[in-house]
N, C-alpha and C positions, 0 to 999 in steps of 0.2 A: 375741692377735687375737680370740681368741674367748672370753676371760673380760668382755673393754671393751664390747660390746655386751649384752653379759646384766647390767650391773652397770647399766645404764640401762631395761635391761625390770624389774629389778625394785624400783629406788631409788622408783616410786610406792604399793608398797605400805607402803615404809619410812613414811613420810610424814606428820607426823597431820593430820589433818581439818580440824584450825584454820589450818594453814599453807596449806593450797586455793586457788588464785586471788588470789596476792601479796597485797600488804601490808594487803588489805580484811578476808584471814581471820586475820593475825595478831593475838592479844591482845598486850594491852603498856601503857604509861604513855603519854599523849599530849596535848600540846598544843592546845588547842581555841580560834582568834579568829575572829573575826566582820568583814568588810569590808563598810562599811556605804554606805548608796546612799540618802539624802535627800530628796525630792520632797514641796515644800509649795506648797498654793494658799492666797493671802492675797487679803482684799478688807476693803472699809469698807462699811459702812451706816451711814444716818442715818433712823433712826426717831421717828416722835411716841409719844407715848402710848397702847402697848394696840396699837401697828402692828406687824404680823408680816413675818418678812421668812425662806424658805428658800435654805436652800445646800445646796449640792449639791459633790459628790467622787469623781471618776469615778477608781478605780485599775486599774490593768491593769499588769501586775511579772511578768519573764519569771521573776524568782531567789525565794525565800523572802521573807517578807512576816513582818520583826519583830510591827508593833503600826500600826495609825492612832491617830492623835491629833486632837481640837480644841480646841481655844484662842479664847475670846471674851474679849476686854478692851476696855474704855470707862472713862474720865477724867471726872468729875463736878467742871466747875469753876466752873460758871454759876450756881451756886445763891448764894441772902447769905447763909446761916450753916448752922451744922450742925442734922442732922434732916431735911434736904428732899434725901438723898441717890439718883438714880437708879439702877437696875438692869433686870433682865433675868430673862425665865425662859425655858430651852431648853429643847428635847424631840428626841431621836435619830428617826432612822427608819431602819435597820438592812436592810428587809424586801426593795432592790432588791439587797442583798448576793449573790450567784449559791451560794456554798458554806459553809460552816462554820455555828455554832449563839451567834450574836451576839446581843444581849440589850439592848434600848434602854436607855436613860439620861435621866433630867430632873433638870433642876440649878437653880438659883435664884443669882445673884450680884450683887454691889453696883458701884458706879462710884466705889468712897470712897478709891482706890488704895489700897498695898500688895498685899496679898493679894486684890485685888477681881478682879472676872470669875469663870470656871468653864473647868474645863479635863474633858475625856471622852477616855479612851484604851478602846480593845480589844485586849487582844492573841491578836494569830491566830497564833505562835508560843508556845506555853505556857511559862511562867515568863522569856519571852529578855527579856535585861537589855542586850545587846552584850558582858557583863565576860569578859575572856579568862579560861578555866577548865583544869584539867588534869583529865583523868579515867586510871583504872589498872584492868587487868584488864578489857579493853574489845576490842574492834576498831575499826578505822578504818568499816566500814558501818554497825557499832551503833548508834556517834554519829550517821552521817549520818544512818541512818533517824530518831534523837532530836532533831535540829536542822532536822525540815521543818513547812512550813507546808500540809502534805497539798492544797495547791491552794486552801486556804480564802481568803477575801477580796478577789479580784476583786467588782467589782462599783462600782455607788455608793452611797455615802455619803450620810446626808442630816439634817439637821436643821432646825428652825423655832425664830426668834429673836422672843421678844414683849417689847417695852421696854416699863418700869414707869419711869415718867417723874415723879418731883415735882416740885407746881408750886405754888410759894407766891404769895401776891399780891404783885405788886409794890409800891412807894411808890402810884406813880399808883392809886390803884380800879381795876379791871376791867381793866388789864394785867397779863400774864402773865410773871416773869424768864426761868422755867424750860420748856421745849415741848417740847426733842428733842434727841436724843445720838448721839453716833457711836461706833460699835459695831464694833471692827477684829475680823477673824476671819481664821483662820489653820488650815486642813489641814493634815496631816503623816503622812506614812508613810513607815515605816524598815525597807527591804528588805537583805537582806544573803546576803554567801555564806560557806561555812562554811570557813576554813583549818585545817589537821589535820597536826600535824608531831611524828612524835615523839621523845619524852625521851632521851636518851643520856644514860648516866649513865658520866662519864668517871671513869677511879680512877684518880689520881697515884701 
């Protein structure tokens, strides 16, 4: 009766340090996936030549904030033959961003399909890919502290779309085939939360 209470005053000095406050101070092998949460803003524009057109991307994400994305694509089909191919030149504006150390971007892209358009991503989570990883010799906070996006990224988004329009002469004189295109754009940002499970190593 009186060994059972002393065997619990002093099982905390038994203890080590890493084992502290369950399974956040344990190191160990662990499972590391990503559940991901999707939110994209799409719209068209139809631009002349040398017409500027901005957009705008207002994020607000209560979870960690992977990466934004933009995506601008245009279809160049109105032209009569190759060489008179339309494009585009974008310029980021970064600067209504509220947190983190985000860096404009200006792109130049074609309307010749395949690979045409330009695409601009940021990422506000450093290196995150989504790919489920295993780490070892870790703790369960470790990771979470390595799997956050420190609050960066709220804010808007923003860029300016200038179309480069060719315009050959038509048959008739003095009309024009080619005048203006349309220009799909597409926001994306890939918030997620971090799942953490770990490795059991069973022996048969």
């Amino acid at each position: 009766m009186i060994a059972f209470p002393s065997y619990f005053a002093v099982m905390p000095s038994l203890i080590d340090d890493d084992m502290v406050g369950g399974a956040n101070g344990i190191k160990g092998e662990w499972m590391i996936s990503f559940e991901e949460t999707i939110e994209t803003l799409s719209e068209t524009i139809n631009l002349a030549d040398e017409e500027s057109y901005d957009t705008f991307f207002d994020v607000v994400s209560e979870i960690n904030i992977g990466y934004v994305e933009l995506s601008i694509s245009c279809m160049d089909n109105d032209d009569p033959g190759p060489g008179f191919t339309d494009g585009m030149d974008v310029i980021s504006d970064v600067s209504s961003v509220e947190q983190g150390d985000f860096e404009d971007q200006s792109e130049q892209g074609s309307c010749n399909g395949g690979n045409s358009g330009i695409t601009m991503r940021w990422d506000v989570t450093s290196n995150y890919t989504g790919d489920n990883i295993t780490q070892s010799e870790t703790t369960e906070q470790e990771i979470r502290n390595q799997w956050t996006d420190n609050g960066f990224g709220r804010g808007t988004w923003a860029a300016t779309i200038t179309a480069d329009i060719s315009s050959p002469p038509a048959p008739i004189i003095g009309d024009i085939v080619d005048s203006d295109e349309d220009y799909e754009i597409i926001w994306t940002v890939i918030s997620y939360t971090v799942i953490i499970e770990p490795v059991i190593e069973i022996i048969v």
